[in-house]
C-alpha positions as CSV (number, residue, x, y, z in Angstrom):
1,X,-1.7,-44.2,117.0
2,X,-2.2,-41.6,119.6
3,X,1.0,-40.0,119.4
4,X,1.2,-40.1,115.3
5,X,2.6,-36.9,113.9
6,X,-0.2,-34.3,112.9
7,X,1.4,-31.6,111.1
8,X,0.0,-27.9,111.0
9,X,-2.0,-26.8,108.5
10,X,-0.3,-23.8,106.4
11,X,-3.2,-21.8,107.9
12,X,-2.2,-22.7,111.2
13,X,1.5,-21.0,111.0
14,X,2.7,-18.2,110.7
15,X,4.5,-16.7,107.5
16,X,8.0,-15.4,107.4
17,X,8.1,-12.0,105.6
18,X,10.2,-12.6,102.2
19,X,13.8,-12.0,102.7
20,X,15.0,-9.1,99.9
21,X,18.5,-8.1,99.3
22,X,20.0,-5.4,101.5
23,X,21.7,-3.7,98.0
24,X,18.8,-5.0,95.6
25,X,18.3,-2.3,92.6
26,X,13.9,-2.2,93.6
27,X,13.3,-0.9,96.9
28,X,9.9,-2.7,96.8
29,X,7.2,-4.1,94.7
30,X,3.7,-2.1,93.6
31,X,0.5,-3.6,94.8
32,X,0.1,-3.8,91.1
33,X,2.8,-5.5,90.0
34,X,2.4,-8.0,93.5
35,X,-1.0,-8.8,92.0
36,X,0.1,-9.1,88.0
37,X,2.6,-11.5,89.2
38,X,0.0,-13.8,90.9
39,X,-1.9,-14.8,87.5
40,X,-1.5,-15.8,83.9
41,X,1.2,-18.7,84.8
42,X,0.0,-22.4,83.3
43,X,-0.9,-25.5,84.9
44,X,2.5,-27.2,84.9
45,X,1.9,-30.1,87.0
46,X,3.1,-33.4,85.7
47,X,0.8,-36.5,85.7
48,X,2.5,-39.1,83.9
49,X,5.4,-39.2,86.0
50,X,6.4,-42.8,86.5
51,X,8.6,-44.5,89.9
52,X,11.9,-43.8,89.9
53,X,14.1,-46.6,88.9
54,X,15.3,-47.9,92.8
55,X,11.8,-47.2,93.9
56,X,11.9,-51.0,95.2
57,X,15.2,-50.8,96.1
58,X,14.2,-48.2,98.6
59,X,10.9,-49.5,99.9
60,X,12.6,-53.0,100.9
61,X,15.3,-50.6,102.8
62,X,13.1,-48.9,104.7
63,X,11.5,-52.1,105.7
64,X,15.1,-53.3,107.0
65,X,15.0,-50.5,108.9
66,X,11.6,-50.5,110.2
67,X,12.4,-54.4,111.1
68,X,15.1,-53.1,113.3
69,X,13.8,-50.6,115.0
70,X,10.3,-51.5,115.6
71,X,7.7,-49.2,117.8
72,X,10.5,-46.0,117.5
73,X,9.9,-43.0,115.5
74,X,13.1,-42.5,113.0
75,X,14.0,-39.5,111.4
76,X,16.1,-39.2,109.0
77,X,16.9,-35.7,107.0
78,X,18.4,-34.9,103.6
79,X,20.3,-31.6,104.9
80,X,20.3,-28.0,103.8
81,X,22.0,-25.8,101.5
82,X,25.5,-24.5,103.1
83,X,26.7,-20.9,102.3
84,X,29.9,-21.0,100.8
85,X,30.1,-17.2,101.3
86,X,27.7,-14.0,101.6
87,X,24.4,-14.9,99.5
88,X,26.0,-18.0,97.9
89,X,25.5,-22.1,98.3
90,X,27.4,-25.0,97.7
91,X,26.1,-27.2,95.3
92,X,23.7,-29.5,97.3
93,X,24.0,-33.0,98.1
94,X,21.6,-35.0,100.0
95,X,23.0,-37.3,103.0
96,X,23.6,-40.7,101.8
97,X,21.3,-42.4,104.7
98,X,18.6,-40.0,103.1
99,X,19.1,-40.8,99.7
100,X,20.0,-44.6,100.5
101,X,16.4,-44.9,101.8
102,X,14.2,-42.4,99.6
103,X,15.9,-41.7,96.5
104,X,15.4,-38.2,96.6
105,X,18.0,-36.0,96.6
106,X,16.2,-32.4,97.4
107,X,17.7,-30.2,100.4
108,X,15.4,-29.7,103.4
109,X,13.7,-33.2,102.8
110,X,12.8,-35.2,105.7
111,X,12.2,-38.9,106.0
112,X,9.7,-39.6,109.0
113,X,8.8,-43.7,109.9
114,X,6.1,-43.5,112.2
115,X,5.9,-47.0,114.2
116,X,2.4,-48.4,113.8
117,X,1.5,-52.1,114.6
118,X,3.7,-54.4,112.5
119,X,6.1,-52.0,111.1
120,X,5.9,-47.6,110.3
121,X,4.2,-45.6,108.1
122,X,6.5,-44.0,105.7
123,X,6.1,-39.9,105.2
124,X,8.6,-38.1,103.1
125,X,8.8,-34.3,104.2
126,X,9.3,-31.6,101.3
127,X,9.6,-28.4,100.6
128,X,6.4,-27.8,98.0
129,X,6.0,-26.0,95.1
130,X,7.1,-21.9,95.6
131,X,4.1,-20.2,96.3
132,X,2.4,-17.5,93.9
133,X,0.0,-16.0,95.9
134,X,2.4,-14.1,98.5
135,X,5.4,-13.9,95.8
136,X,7.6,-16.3,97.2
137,X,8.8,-18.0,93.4
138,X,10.2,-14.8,92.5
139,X,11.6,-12.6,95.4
140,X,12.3,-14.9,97.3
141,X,16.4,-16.4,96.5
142,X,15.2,-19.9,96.5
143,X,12.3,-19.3,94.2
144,X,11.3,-20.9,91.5
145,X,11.8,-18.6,88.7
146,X,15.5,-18.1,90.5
147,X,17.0,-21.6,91.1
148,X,13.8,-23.8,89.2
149,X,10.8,-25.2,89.6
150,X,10.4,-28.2,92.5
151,X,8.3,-30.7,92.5
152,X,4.7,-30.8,93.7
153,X,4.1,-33.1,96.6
154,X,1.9,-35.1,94.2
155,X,4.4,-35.2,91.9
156,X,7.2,-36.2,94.5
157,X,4.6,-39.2,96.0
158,X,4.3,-40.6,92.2
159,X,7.5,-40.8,91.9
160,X,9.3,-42.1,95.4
161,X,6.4,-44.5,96.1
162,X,6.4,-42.6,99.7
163,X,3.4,-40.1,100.9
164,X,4.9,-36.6,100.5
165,X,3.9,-34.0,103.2
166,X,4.7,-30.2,103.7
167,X,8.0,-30.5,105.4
168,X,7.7,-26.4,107.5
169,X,5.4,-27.9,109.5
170,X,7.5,-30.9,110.9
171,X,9.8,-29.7,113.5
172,X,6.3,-28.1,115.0
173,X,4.9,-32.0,115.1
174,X,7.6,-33.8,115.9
175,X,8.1,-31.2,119.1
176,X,4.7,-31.8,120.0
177,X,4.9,-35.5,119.0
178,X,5.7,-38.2,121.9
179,X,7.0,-42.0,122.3
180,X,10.7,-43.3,121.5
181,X,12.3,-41.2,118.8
182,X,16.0,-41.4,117.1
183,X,17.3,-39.4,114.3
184,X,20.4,-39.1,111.8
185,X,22.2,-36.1,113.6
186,X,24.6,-33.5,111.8
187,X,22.3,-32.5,108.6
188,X,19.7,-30.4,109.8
189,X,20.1,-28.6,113.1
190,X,16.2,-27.4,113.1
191,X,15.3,-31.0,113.4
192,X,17.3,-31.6,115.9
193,X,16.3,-28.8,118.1
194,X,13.0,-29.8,117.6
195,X,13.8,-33.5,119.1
196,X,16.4,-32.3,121.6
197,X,14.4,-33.5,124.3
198,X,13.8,-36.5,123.3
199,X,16.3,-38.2,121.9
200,X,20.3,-39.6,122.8
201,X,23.2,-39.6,121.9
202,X,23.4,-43.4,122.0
203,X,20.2,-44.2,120.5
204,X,20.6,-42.1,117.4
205,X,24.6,-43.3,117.1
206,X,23.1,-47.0,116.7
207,X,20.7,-46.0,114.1
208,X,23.5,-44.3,112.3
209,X,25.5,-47.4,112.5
210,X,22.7,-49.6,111.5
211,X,22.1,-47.7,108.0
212,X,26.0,-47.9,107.6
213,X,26.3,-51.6,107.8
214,X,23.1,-52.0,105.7
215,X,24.9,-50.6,102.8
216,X,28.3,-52.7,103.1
217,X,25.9,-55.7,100.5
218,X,25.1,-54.1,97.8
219,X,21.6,-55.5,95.8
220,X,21.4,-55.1,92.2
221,X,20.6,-51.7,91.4
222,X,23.6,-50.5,93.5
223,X,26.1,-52.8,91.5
224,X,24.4,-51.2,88.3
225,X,24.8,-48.2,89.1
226,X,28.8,-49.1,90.2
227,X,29.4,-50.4,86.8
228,X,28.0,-47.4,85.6
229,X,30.2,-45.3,87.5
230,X,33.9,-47.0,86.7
231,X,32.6,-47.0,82.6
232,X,32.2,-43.6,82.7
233,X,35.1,-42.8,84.8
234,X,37.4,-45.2,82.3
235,X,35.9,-42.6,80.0
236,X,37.1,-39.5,81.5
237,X,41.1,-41.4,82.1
238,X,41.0,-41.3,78.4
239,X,40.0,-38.1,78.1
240,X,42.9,-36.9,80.3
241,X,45.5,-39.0,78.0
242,X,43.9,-37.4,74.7
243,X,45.1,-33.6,76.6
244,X,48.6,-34.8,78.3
245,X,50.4,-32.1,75.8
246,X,48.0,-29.4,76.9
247,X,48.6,-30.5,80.6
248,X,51.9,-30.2,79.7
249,X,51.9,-26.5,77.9
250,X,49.4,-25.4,81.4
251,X,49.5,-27.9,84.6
252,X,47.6,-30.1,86.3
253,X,44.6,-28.5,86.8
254,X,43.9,-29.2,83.0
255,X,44.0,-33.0,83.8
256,X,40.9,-32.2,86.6
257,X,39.3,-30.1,84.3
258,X,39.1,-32.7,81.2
259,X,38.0,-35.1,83.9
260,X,35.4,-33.4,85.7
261,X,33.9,-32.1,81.9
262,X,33.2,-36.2,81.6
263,X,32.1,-36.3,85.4
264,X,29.2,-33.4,84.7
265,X,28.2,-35.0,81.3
266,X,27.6,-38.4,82.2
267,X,27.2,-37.9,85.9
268,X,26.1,-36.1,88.8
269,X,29.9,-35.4,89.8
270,X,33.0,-36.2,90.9
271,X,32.5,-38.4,93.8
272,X,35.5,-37.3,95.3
273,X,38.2,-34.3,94.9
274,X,40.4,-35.5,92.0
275,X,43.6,-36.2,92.2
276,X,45.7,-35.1,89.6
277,X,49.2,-35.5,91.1
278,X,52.5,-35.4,88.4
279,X,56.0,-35.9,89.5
280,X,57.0,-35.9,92.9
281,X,53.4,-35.0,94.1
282,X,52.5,-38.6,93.4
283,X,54.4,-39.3,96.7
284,X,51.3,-36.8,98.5
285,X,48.3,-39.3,98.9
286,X,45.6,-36.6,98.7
287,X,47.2,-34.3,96.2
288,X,43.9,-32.0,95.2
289,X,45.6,-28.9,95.1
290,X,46.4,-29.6,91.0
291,X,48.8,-26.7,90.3
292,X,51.6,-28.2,89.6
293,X,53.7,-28.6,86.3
294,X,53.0,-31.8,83.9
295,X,56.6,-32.2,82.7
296,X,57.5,-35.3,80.1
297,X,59.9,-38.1,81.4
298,X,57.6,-38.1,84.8
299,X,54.5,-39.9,86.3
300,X,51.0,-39.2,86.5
301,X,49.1,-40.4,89.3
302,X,45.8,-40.2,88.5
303,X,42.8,-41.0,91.3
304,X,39.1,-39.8,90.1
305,X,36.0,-41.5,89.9
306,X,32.8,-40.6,88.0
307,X,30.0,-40.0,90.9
308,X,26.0,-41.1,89.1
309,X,23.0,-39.2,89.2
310,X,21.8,-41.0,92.4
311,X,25.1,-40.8,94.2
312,X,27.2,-44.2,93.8
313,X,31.2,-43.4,93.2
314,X,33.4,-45.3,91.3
315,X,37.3,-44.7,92.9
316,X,39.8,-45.6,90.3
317,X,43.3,-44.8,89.7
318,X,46.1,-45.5,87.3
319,X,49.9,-44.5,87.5
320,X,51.0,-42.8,83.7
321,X,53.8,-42.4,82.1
322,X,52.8,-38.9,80.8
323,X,55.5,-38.8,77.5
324,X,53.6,-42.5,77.1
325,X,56.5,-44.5,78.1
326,X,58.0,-45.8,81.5
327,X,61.8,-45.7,82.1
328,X,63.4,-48.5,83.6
329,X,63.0,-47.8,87.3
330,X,59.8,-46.2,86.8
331,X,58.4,-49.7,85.2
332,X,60.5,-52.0,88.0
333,X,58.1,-49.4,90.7
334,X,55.4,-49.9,88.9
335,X,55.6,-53.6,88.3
336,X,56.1,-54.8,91.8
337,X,52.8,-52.6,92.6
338,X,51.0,-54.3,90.0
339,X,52.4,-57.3,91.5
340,X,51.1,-56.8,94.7
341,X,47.9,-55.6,93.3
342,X,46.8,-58.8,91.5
343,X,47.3,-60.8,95.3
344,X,45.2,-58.6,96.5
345,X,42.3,-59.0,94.2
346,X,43.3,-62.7,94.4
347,X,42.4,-62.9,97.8
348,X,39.3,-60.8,97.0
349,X,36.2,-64.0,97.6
350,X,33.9,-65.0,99.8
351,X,34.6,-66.1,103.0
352,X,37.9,-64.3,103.4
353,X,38.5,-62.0,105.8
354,X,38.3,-58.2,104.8
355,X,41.8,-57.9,105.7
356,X,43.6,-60.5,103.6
357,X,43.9,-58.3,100.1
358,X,45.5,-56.3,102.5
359,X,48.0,-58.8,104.7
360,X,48.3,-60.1,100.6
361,X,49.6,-57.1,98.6
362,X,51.4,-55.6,101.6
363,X,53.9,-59.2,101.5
364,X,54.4,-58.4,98.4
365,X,55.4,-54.6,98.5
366,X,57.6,-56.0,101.8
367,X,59.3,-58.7,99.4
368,X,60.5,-56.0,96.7
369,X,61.4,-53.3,99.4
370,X,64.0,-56.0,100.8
371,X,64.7,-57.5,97.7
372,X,66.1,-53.9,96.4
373,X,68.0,-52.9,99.6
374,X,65.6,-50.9,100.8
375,X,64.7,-52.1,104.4
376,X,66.8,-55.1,106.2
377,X,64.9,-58.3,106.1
378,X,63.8,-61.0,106.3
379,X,60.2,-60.2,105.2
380,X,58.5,-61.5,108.2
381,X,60.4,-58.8,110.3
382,X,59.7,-56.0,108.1
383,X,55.9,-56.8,108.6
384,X,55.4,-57.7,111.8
385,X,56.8,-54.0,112.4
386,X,55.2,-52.8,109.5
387,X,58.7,-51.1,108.6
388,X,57.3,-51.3,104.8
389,X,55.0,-48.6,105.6
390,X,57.4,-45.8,105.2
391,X,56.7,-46.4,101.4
392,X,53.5,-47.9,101.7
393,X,51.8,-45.6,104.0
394,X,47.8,-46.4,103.3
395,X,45.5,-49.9,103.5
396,X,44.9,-51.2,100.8
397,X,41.1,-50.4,100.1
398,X,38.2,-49.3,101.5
399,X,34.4,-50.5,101.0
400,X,32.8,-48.2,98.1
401,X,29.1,-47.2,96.9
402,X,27.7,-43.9,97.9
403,X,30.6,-42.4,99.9
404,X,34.1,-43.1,98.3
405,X,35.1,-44.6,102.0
406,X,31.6,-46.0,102.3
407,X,29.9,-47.5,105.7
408,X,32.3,-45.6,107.5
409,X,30.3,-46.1,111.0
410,X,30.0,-49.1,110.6
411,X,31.2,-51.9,113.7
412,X,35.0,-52.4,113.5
413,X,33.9,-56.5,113.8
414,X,31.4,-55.9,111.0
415,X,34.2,-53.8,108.5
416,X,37.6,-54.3,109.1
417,X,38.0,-57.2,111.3
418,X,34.5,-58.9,109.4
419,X,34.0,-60.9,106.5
420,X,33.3,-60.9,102.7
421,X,30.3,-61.8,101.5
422,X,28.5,-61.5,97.7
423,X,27.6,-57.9,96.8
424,X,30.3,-56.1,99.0
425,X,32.4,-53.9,97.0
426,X,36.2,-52.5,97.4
427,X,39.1,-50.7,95.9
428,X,42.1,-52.5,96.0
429,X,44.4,-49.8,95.7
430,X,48.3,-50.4,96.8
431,X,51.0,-47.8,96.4
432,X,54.8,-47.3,96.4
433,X,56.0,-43.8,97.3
434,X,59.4,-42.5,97.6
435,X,59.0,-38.9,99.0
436,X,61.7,-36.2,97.0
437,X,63.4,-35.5,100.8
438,X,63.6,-39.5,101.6
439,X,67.8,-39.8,102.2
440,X,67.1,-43.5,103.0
441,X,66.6,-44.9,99.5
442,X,68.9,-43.7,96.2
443,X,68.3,-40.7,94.4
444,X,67.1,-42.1,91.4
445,X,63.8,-43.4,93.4
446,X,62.7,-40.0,95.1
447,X,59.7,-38.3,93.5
448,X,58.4,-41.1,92.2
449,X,55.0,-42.6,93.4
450,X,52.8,-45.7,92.1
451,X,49.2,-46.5,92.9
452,X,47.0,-48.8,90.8
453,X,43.4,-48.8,92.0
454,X,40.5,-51.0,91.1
455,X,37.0,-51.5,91.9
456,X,36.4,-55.4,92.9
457,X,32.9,-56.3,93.7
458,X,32.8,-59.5,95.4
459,X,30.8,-62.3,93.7
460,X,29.4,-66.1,94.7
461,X,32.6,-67.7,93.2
462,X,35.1,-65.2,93.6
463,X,35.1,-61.2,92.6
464,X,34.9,-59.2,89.1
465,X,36.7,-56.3,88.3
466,X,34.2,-53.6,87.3
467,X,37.5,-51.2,86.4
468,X,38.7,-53.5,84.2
469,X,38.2,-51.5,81.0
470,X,41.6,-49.9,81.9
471,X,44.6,-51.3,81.3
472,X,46.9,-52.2,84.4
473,X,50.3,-53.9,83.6
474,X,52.9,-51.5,82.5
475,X,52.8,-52.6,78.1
476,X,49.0,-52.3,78.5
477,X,49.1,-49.2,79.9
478,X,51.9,-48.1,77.2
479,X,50.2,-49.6,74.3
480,X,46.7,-48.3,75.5
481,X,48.2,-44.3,75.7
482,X,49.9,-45.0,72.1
483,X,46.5,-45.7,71.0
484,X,45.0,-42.9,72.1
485,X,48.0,-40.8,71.0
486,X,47.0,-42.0,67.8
């Protein structure tokens, strides 16, 4: 097409001087040692590299998305590094619609479809290999020989089925380039400079939308790689129960640590900031401060999930006894949650409504609350003015997959208000929590919180519990610790 992208040539751009360190110990580098460094390296280049395992996965995404937006150019980019202070980066992690469509998970990487008749040509945009002949893979801080060596853009085609291009010469192209455009904004502000003409707000929200909703059906790879996730996270809660005396004898920052050890072994990460709340900061939904004491006779809420090497989370949690055994109020808490957890997967199938685990487990936490004197009935009051959230506080679940709140833009009537269908999958997660300053409930019930959390994927007869390697009602959780315990 006449307005196709055609990218510089390296020859064609200029070259940015390498950046040295203001304090660095070597003021400058010898013409001699400049040229010593430019031979006697080895051919490393990798020719039996094989797909990667959702190559197909990928390739029938992006032709969703190519279906959808035909005749537009669509750009979507991985992101860049992020200084977390002075000369240092957080660890990287590429944007899920990125990584959703390519696989690839390298920083400054660019997906371009260029519309063609029929559909787009696919052109993933890298950084290459660091070069040798000006010096760049070893003074400059993102060198090879200082964070490792990157993929060729051979070696990158070979394996993301996708023709890989020189990515510095893209915002130059796509500035020059013409015809409709949109891109995924908020991950790589030079691309967006370069399109700032040329593109709205509007336009690029509904592509953004469009690769949320895609993901709310998971196909096959994805629901692997979820049952991948909750094994490995069942893994790391029984880790954590294994350690409860050293939690106890330090706080509960060991409990995160034991987990996120099992997290970086078998994964790429935690998926999300652990939760690692004992006592009364059970009653504080997103406890990740973890520097409180782990004292014997209390609770341990416990909310982690295990994140895979290509990004899918699992979000689990499980409510402790940390001396391995509940007292009676604790277990009468933690029963009615249970309770109310098990409608919730019950109402988990296709062809409900999203919100009816919801509407199911919250009747049920409404029925103990009134049951126990906590709120003046009858139930139907107390939930047609929601009076039960004072000590429910949170829905029930969220959608899960690559973001622990996953499809997060996608259409309120697609989400929330839409319908389930086979391959969705969702925590059902509800919670009891009596804050330690709550004068409207005993004294005996303050400071103590309940969630149980599971990962329900919903199937053509009904739903499976891909958590369900950990226990859930109160003697399997006991007898499960005591086994541990040894």
């Amino acid at each position: 097409m006449s307005d196709a992208l055609n990218p510089a040539t390296p020859e064609e751009t200029e070259e940015e001087p390498i950046k040295q360190r203001k304090n660095g110990l070597y003021p400058g580098v010898s013409d001699e040692l400049a040229e010593s460094m430019k031979s006697g390296w080895a051919d490393t280049e990798l020719h039996d590299l094989q797909p990667i395992a959702q190559a197909e996965n990928t390739a029938a995404r992006r032709a969703a998305l190519s279906a959808r937006f035909p005749g537009e150019r669509l750009v979507i980019p991985a992101g860049q590094l992020k200084t977390r202070s002075n000369d240092t980066e957080y660890a990287f992690r590429a944007s899920v619609e990125y990584a959703y469509l390519t696989g690839n998970q390298t920083e400054d990487g660019v997906l371009v479809l260029e519309p063609k008749s029929g559909g787009h040509d696919a052109t993933i945009y890298l950084l290459p290999r660091s070069n040798r002949e000006n010096g760049e893979f070893w003074l400059d801080g993102q060198g090879e020989l200082w964070v490792g060596r990157r993929h060729s853009l051979a070696e990158a085609e070979k394996l993301h089925g996708i023709p890989a291009s020189d990515v510095r010469e893209l915002a130059g192209a796509l500035r020059e380039g013409a015809g409709p455009v949109r891109v995924v904004r908020g991950y790589d502000a030079g691309i967006e400079a370069a399109l700032t003409d040329k593109v709205t707000a509007e336009r690029d929200e509904e592509l953004r939308v469009f690769l949320s909703e895609a993901r709310l059906v998971k196909d096959e790879f994805e629901i692997g790689e979820l049952q991948k996730a909750c094994d490995s996270t069942a893994r790391g809660f029984e880790d954590v129960v294994k350690v409860l005396d050293k939690a106890e004898a330090t706080s509960e920052r060991y409990i995160e640590g034991t987990f996120f050890l099992r997290a970086r072994v078998e994964g790429n990460d935690i998926g999300y900031g652990s939760i690692c709340a004992a006592g009364p900061h059970a009653t504080t939904l997103h406890w990740v401060r973890n520097d409180g004491a782990v004292r014997s006779g209390e609770l341990l809420l416990l909310d982690a999930g295990v994140e895979t090497h290509s990004y899918y989370t699992a979000d689990i949690t499980r409510t402790l006894p940390i001396n391995g055994r509940f007292s009676e109020l604790q277990k009468k808490i933690y029963d009615a949650v249970y309770e109310a957890q098990e409608a919730g997967i019950a109402a988990v199938k296709p062809g409900a409504k999203f919100r009816d685990f919801h509407d199911a487990a919250q009747r049920v936490l409404a029925e103990k609350l009134v049951e126990w004197g906590l709120v003046e009935g009858p139930v139907e009051r107390v939930l047609e003015l929601g009076l039960q959230r004072r000590w429910t506080l949170h829905g029930t679940g969220h959608m899960l997959g690559m973001d622990v709140h996953d499809c997060a833009a996608a259409r309120t009537e697609a989400y929330v208000n839409g319908t389930l269908e086979p391959g969705m999958c969702l925590t059902v997660e509800p919670g009891l929590y009596f804050q330690a300053d709550d004068l409207t409930v005993p004294a005996e019930y303050r400071g103590i919180g309940v969630r149980i959390e599971d990962d329900i994927l919903v199937t053509a007869d009904g739903n499976k519990n891909l958590s369900a390697a950990l226990p859930r009602t109160s003697e399997d959780v006991e007898a499960w610790m005591a086994g541990l315990k040894g």
